[in-house]
N, C-alpha and C positions, 0 to 999 in steps of 0.2 A: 504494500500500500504506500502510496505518496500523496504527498501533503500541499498544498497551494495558499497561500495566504490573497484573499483577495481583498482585505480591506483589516485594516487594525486603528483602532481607536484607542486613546490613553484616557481615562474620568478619572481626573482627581478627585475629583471631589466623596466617589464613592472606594476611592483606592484602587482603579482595577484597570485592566483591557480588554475592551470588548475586540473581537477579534471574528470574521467570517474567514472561513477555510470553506477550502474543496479538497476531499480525500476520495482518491481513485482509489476502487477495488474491483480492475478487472478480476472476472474469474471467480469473484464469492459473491456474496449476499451482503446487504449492506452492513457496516459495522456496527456492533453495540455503541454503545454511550462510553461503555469501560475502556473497552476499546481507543473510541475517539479521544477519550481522556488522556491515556497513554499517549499515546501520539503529541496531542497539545501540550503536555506538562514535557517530553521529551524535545519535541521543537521551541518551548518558550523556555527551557533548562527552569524549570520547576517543579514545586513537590505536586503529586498527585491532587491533596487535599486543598489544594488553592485554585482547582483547575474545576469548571462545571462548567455542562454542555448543556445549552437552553434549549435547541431545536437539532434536530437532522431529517432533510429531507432527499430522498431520491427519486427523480421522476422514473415511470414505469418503465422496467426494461434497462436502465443507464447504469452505467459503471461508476459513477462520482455522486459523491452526495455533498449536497452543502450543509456545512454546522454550522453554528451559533456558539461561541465559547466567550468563556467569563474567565479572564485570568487576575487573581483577586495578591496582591502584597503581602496581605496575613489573613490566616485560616480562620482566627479568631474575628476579624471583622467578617470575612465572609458568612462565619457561622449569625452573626448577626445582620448583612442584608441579604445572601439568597433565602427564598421562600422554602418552606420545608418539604413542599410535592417534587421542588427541581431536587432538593436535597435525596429525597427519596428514589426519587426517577436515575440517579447518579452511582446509587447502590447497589452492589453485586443483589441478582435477583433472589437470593438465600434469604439476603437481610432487609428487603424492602416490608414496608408494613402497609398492610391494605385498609382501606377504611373498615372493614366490617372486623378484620381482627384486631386492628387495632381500638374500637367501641367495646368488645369482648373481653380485651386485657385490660381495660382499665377497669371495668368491674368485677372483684374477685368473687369468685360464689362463697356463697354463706355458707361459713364452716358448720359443722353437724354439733352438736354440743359434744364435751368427751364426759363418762361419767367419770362422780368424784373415786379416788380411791378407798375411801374410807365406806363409801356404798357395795352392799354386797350385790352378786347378778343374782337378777330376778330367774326364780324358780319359770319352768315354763306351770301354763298355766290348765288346770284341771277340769275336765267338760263337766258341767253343770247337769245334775242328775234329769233324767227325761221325763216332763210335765204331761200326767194322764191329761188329752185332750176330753176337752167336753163340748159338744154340738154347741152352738151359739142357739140364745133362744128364738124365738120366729119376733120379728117386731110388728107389732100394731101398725096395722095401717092408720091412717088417719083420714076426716074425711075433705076430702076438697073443697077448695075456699071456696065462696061464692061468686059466679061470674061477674065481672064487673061487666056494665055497658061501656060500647065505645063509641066515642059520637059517629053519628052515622055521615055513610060515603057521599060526597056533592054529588051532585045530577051531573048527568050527561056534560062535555064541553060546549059551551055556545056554539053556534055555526058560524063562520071562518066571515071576518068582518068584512065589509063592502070593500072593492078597490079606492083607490083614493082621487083616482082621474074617472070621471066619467066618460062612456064609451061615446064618441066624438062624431061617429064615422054614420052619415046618414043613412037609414034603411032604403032601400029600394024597394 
């Protein structure tokens, strides 16, 4: 693989070099981010950890991809402005943490209680002798309340009301 610097920028102000490259890899598939890291920290003669790759992209079929790299002074500022999704997106895929596991780790499950030592184990426990069933007895009916009336149903619907234009058109 080789390496093309197509544009480098110096930000003071954020400590760093933004930098676009074009890395040719006739012959394989496009590079990881680890990958590309490697490469950038070895061509800006710096450590790994000061080195984060914002974008890479390869058009369909092409042998070159262009990156997006952030080459940062000190690790420590960096760890204080890159964002923690690029941080994560930067990590050997072993150690990235995903939204869903990571919601999952932060809440630990509820430990079980342990019992005390000075408590003895509960014996198991002894089936309850079998209760002679007895028929239930028949219940009383009761006698039905008395119908109430209910107001009685309106009439029929009135018949469907006159049109509103009278019909205009003279008989023959």
């Amino acid at each position: 693989m080789s390496v093309e610097i197509i544009a480098e920028h110096v930000n003071p102000l954020l400590g760093r070099k933004d930098a676009k490259l074009i890395v040719h890899h006739e012959g394989s598939g496009t590079p990881d981010r680890l990958a590309i890291r490697k490469i950038a920290s070895d061509h800006f003669k710096t450590q790994q950890d000061k080195v984060y790759v914002r974008s890479v992209r390869t058009r369909t079929g092409g042998s070159s991809a262009i990156c997006q790299v952030e080459v940062y002074g000190d690790s420590k500022l960096a760890d204080k402005i890159v964002p923690a999704y690029i941080k994560n997106r930067n990590l050997p895929k072993g150690q990235r943490v995903s939204r869903k596991k990571g919601a999952e780790e932060e809440k630990p499950a509820p430990a079980a209680p342990k019992p005390a030592a000075s408590e003895k184990k509960a014996e198991p426990a002894k089936p309850a002798p079998a209760k002679e069933s007895k028929p239930a007895p028949a219940k009383e009916s009761k006698p039905a309340p008395a119908e109430t009336k209910t107001p009685a149903k309106p009439e029929a619907k009135p018949a469907a009301k006159p049109s509103a234009k009278p019909d205009t058109k003279p008989k023959a």
